[in-house]
C-alpha positions, 0 to 999 in steps of 0.5 A: 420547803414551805415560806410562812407567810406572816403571823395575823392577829385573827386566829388560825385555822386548825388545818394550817397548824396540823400543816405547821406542825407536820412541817416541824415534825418533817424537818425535826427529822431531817436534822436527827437524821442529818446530826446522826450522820454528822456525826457518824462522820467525824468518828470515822474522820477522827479513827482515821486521824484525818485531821493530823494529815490535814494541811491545817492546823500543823504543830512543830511536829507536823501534826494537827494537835486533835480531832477537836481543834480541826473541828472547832477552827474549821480546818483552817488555821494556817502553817506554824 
């Protein structure tokens, strides 16, 4: 990944934004790809009920309460 150097007051070459921009373009696509599989993830995770065997987040029952409780706390409430 590239650093940025500071913005100057003189304009900037065309070529240095065609880099910038094909830099965005480039991460832009990363993140789609990575949220796509985030997200593949957690509906695989939550089919599985993964989060009601998790160690966090225990009801009376010994159960995690959702999918989206496990999610939003991180997995890590402690034991009732």
């Amino acid at each position: 990944m590239h650093t940025l150097e500071p913005l100057a007051a003189t304009p900037t070459p065309i070529a240095d934004l065609d880099r910038l921009g094909d830099e965005i373009a480039e991460l832009s696509a990363h993140l789609q790809a990575a949220t796509a599989r985030l997200l593949d993830l957690i509906r695989v995770f939550d089919a599985r009920e993964g989060w009601a065997g998790s160690a966090s987040l225990w009801t009376s029952s010994g159960r995690s309460t959702s999918c989206i409780r496990w999610l939003v706390t991180g997995g890590v409430d402690t034991p009732r």
